[in-house]
C-alpha positions as CSV (number, residue, x, y, z in Angstrom):
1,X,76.8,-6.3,51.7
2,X,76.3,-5.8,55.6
3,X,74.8,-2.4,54.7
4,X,72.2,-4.1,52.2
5,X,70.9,-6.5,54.8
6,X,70.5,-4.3,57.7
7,X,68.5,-1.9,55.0
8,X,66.3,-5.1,54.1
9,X,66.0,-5.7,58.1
10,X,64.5,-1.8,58.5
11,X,62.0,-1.9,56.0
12,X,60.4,-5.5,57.4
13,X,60.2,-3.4,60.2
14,X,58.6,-0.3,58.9
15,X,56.4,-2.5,57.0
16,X,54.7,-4.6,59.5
17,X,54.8,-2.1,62.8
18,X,51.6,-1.2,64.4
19,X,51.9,2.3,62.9
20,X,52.5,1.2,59.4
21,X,49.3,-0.8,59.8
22,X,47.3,2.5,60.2
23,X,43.3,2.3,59.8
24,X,43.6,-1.7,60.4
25,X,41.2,-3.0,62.6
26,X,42.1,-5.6,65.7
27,X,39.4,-7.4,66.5
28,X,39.2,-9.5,69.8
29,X,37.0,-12.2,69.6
30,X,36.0,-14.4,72.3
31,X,33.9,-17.4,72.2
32,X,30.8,-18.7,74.5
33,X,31.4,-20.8,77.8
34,X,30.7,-24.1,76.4
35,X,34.0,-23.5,74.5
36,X,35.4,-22.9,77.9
37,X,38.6,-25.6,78.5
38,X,38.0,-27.1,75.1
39,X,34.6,-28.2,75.4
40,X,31.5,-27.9,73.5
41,X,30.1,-30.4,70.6
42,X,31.7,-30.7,67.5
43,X,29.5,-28.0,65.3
44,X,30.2,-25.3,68.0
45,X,34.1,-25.4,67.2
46,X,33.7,-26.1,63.8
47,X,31.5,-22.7,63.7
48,X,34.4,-21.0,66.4
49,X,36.7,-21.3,63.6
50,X,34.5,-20.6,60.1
51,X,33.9,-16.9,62.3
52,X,37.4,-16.5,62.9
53,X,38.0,-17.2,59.3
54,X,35.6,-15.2,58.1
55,X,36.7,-12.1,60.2
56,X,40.7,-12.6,59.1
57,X,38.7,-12.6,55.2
58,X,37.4,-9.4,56.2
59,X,41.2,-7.4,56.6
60,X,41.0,-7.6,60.4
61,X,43.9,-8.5,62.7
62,X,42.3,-10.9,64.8
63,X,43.2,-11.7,68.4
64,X,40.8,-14.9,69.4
65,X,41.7,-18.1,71.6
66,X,39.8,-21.0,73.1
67,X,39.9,-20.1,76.6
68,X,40.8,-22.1,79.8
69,X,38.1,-22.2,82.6
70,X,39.4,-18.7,83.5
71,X,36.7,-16.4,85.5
72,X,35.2,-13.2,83.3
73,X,37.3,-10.8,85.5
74,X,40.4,-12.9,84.9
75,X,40.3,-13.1,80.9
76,X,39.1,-9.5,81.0
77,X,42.3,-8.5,83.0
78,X,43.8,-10.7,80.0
79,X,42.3,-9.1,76.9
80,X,42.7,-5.5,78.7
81,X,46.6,-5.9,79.1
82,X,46.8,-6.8,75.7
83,X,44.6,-3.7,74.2
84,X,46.7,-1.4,76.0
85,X,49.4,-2.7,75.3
86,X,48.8,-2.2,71.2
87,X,47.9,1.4,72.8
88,X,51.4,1.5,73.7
89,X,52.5,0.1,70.3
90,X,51.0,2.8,68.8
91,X,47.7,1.3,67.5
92,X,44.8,3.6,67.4
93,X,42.6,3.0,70.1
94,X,39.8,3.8,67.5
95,X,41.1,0.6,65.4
96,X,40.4,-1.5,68.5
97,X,37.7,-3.8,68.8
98,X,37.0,-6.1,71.3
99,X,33.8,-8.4,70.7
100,X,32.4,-11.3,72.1
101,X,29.2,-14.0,72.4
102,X,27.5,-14.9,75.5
103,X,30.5,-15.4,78.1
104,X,32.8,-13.8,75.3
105,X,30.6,-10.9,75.6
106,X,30.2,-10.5,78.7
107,X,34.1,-10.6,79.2
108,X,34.1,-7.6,76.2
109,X,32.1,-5.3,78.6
110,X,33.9,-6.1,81.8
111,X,37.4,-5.4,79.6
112,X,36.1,-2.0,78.8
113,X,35.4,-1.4,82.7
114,X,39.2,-1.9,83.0
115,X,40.8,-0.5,79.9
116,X,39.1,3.3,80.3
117,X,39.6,4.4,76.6
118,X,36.7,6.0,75.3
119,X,37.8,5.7,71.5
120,X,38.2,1.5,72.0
121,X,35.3,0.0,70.4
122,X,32.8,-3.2,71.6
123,X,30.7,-5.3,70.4
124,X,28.5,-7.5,72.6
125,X,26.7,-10.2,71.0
126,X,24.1,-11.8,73.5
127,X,26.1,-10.0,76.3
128,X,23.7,-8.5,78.6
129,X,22.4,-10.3,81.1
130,X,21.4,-10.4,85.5
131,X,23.3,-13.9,85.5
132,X,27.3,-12.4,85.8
133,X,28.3,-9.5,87.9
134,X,28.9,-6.7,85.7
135,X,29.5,-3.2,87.4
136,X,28.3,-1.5,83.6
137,X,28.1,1.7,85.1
138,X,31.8,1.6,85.1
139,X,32.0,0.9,81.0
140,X,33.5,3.3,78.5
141,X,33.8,3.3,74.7
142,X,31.9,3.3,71.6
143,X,29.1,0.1,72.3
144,X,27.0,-2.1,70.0
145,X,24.8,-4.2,70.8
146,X,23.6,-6.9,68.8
147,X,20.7,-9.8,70.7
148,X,17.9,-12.3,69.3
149,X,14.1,-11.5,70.3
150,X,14.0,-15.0,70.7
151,X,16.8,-14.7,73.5
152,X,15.8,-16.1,77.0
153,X,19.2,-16.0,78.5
154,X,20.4,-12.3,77.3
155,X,18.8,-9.5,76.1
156,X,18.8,-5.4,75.4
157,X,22.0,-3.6,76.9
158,X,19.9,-0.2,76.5
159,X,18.6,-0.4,80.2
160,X,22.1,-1.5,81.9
161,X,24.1,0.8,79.7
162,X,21.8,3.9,80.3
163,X,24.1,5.1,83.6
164,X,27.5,4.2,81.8
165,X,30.6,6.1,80.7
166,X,29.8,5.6,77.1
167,X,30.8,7.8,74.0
168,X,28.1,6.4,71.7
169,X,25.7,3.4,71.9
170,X,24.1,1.4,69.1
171,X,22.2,-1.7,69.5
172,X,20.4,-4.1,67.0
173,X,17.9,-6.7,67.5
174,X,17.8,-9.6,65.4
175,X,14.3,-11.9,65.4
176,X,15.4,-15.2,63.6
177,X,13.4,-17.6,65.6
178,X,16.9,-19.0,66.8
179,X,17.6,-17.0,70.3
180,X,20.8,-17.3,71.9
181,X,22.1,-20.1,69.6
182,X,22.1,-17.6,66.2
183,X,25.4,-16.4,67.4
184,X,27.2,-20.2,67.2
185,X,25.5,-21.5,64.1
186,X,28.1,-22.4,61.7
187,X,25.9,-22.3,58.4
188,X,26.6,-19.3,56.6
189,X,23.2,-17.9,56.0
190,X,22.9,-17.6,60.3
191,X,26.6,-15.9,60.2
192,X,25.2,-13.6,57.9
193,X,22.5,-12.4,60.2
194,X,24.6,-11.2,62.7
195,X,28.1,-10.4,61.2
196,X,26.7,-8.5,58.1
197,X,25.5,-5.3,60.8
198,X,28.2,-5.7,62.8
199,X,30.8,-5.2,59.9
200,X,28.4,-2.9,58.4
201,X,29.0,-0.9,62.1
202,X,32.5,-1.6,62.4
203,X,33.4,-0.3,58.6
204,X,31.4,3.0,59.4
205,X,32.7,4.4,62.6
């Protein structure tokens, strides 16, 4: 009896170890700063949580939280301990992805200043931008960018990215008339503007 239940202990443990989860994607997700401490209006956390949902639909281990009123270098010292850390696991560094909007993005790009793995993967939506401190020449990994024309906060990453570390760069502009807020609307037909290329990008590298 002993022997059975030790047997049944092993294979929970085969099944759900990082390397039993081969080829599954972890996606980081981090939110914009009005989210920061809990804040923001009522459609901004309703739409947080119908994109985490919608990412968890897609197969993908999701890593996401509503932040404190941490500092970009603090949650990116956060985010970066916890990628290596699944590096350590034995997660593919490949099947890491750490993403973000506005803020969130920002944080992505100054986590992959800090984590130094080429084969870890980022997308920045609306993160590019003179009003944070970013030292991108010190980024490495595989990059997408994903902005609004519209945007008048954040735009292209192709000039700031030009000096950096980085194994490949793609970058997609979106002209929905909506500018930085496309990334935050909760309807589902603005989700789908943004979210459709970056799966599309994800599922192909």
């Amino acid at each position: 009896m002993k022997r059975l239940f030790f047997s049944h202990i092993f294979i929970a443990i085969l099944i759900f170890s990082p390397l039993a989860l081969a080829g599954q994607v972890h996606l980081f997700y981090m939110h914009g700063y009005r989210l920061d401490g809990g804040g923001g209006k009522e459609g901004e956390k309703i739409g947080y949580k119908k994109i985490i949902n919608k990412f968890k639909n897609k197969g993908y281990q999701v890593v996401s939280e509503i932040r404190g009123n941490q500092s970009v270098d603090e949650y990116a010292e956060k985010v970066s301990t916890q990628v290596n850390d699944l590096i350590k696991s034995g997660v593919n560094p490949s099947d890491i992805v750490v993403s973000g909007f506005s803020k969130g993005a920002v944080i992505s790009l100054v986590s992959a200043t800090l984590i130094k793995n080429k084969d870890v993967r980022y997308v920045a939506l609306a993160g590019c931008t003179d009003r944070f401190d970013v030292d991108y020449s010190k980024i490495q990994g595989r990059i997408l960018s994903i902005y609004d024309l519209g945007d008048t906060k954040f735009g292209s990453c192709k000039d700031v990215l030009s000096n950096s570390d980085v194994v490949s760069f793609d970058e997609i502009s979106l002209d929905t008339g909506r500018g930085h807020k496309i990334f935050k609307k909760k309807k589902d037909k603005w989700i789908k503007k943004w979210m459709k290329p970056m799966v599309s990008w994800i599922e192909q590298q």
